[in-house]
C-alpha positions as CSV (number, residue, x, y, z in Angstrom):
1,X,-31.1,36.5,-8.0
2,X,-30.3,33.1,-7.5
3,X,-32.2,30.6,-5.7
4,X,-30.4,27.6,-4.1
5,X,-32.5,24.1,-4.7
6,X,-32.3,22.0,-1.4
7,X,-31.7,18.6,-2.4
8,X,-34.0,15.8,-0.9
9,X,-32.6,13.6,1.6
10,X,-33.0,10.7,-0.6
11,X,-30.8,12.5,-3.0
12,X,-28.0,13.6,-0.2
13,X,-28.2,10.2,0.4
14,X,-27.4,9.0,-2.9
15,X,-24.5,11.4,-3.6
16,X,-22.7,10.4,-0.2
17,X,-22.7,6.3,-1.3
18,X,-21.3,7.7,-5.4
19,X,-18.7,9.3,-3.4
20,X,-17.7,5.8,-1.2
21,X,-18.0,3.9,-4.4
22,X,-15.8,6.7,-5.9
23,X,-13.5,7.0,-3.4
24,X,-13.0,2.5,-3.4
25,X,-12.3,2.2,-6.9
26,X,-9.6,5.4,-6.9
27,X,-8.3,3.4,-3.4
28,X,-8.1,0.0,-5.9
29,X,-6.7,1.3,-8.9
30,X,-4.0,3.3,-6.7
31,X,-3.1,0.8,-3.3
32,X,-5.2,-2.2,-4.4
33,X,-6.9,-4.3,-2.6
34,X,-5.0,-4.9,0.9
35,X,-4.5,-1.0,0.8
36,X,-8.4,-0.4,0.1
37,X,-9.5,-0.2,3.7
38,X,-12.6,1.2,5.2
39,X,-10.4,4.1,7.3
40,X,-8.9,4.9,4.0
41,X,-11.9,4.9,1.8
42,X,-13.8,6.9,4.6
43,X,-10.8,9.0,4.4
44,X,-10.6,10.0,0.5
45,X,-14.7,9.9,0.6
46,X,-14.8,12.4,3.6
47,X,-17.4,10.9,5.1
48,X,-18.1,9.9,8.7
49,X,-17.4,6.4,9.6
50,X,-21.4,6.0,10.5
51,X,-22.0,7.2,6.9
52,X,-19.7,4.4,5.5
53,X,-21.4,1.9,8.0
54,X,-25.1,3.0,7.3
55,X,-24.2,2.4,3.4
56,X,-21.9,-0.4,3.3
57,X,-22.0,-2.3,6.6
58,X,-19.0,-4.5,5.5
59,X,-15.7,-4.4,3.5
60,X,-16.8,-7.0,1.2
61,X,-20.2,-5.0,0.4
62,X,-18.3,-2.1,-0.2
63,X,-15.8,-3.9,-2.5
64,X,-18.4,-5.6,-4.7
65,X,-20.2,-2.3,-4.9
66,X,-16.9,-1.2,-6.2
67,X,-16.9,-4.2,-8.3
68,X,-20.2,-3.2,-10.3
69,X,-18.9,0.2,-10.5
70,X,-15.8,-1.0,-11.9
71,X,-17.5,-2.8,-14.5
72,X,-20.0,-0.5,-15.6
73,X,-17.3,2.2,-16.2
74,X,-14.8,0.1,-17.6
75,X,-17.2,-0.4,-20.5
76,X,-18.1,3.4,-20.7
77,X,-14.3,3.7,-21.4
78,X,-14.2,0.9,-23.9
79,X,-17.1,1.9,-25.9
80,X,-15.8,4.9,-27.6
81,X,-12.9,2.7,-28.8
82,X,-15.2,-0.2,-30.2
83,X,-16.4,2.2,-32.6
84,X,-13.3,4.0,-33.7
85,X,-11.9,0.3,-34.2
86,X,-15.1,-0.8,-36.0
87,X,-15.0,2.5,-38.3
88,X,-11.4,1.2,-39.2
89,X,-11.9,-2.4,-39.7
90,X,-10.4,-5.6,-39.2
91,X,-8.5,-7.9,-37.0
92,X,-5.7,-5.7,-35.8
93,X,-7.9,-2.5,-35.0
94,X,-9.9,-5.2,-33.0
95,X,-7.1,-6.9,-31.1
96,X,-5.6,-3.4,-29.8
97,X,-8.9,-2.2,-28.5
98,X,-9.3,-5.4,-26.4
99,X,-6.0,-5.6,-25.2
100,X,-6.7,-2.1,-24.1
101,X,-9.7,-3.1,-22.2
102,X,-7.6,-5.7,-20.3
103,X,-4.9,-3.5,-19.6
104,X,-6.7,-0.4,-18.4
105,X,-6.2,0.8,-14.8
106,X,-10.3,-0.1,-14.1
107,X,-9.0,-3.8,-15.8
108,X,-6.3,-3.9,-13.0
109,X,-8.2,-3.0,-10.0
110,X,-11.0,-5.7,-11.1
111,X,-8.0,-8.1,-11.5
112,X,-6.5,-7.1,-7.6
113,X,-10.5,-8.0,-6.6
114,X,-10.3,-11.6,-8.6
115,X,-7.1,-12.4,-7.0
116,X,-8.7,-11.5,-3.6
117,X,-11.4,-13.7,-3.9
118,X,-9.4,-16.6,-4.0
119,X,-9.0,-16.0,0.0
120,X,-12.1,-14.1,0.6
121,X,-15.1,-16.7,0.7
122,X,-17.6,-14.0,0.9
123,X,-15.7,-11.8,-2.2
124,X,-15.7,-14.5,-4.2
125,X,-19.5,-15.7,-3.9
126,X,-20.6,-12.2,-5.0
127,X,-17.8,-11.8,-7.8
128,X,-19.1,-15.6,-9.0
129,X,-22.4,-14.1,-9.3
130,X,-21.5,-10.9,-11.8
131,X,-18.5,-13.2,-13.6
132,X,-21.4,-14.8,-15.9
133,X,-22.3,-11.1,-17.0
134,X,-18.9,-9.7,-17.0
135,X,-18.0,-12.8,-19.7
136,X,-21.3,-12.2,-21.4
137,X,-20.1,-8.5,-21.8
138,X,-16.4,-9.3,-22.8
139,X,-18.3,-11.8,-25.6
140,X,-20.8,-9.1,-26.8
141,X,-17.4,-6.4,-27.0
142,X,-15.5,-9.3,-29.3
143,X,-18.9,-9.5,-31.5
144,X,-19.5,-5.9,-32.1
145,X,-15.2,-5.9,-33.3
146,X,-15.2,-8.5,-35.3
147,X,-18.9,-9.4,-36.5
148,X,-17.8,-10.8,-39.8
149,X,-16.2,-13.6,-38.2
150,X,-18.6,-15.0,-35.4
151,X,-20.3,-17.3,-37.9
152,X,-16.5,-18.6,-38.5
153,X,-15.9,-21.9,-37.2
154,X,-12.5,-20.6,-35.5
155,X,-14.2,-18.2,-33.8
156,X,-14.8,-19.7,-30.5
157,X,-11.8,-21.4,-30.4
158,X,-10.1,-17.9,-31.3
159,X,-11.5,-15.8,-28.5
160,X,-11.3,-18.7,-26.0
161,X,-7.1,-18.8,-26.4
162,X,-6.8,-14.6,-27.3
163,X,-8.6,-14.1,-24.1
164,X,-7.1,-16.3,-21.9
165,X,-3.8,-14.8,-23.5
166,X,-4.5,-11.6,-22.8
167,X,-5.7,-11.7,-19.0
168,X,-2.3,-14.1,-18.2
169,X,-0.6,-11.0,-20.4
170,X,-2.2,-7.7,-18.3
171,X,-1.3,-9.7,-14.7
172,X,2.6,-11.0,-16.5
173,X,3.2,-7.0,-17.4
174,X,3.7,-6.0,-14.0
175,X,6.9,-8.0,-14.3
176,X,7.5,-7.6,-18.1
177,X,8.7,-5.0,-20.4
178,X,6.8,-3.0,-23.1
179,X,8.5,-4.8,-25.3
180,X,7.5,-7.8,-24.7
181,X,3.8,-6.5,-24.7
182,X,4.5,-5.3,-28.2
183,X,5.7,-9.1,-29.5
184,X,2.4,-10.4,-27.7
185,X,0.2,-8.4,-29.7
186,X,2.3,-8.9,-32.5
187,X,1.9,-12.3,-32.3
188,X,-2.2,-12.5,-31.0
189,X,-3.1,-10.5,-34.5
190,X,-0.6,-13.0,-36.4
191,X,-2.8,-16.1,-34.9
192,X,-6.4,-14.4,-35.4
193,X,-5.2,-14.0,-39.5
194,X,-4.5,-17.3,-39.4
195,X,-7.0,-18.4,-37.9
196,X,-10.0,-16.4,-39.6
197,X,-8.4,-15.5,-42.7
């Protein structure tokens, strides 16, 4: 016979604001940020709109919740690939695993929460407050690709322009073809041999 474990209030509690959180970053990734409403996250969450309220008592908490979350599962996803890419070797392996990264649906919905900030004052103070960390994480992912060049005098000046390249690149494919995606890496893993090599 089977005995049914009543979970604590504490952890009821718990699962309800995973399931907001889950329900705002599916809500980014699919309608973005103007679509990510509290009616429609309460909706996909199926929780009450008190629940919502007693968890996140504002859009902006909720959407840096979803921020956090965003980043903490974008690097989940990346990780794996680091080490296939750093089993294989080399620039090229490296460049295609962080162009992945950038271009990942979790990359895109952190990208529609940056643009928002620009015109969301209270957005923007908390996104300014993990950006130092999300950076941080974005240098520590280029160091575990490529260790044998980070004592390389090009090195800073490498990731400084690849990066740049590639966040311009993930907004500019909206608009653009594959094709054009395939020159730009073409090209990115051109620059880093010359640079490095």
């Amino acid at each position: 016979m089977t005995v049914a474990v009543r979970r604590t209030q504490a952890q009821r509690s718990a699962a309800t604001r995973s399931r907001i959180i889950a329900a705002t970053v599916d809500s980014l990734v699919e309608l973005g940020h103007a679509g990510t409403t509290t009616l429609e996250v309460q909706r996909r969450a199926e929780v009450s709109r008190g629940a919502l309220l007693h968890h996140f008592p504002s859009r902006a908490e909720l959407l840096v919740a979803a921020v956090v979350e965003l980043f903490n599962a974008q690097r989940d996803v990346v990780t794996p690939a680091v080490r296939r890419a750093q089993q294989i070797g080399g620039i090229d392996a490296g460049i295609d695993v962080l162009w992945q990264s950038f271009n990942s649906p979790l990359a895109v919905a952190i990208d529609e929460l940056w643009s928002a900030a620009r015109n969301d004052v209270e957005l923007r103070d908390v996104i300014v407050r993990y950006d130092r960390g999300m950076r941080g994480e974005i240098r520590r992912l280029c160091g575990a690709l490529w260790p044998e060049y980070v004592e390389h005098r090009n090195y800073e000046l490498a990731l400084l322009i690849l990066i740049d390249a590639m966040h311009g690149a993930a907004r500019a494919r909206v608009v653009r073809s594959d094709r054009a995606t395939a020159k730009r890496l073409a090209s990115w893993k051109q620059m880093l041999h010359e640079l490095w090599d």
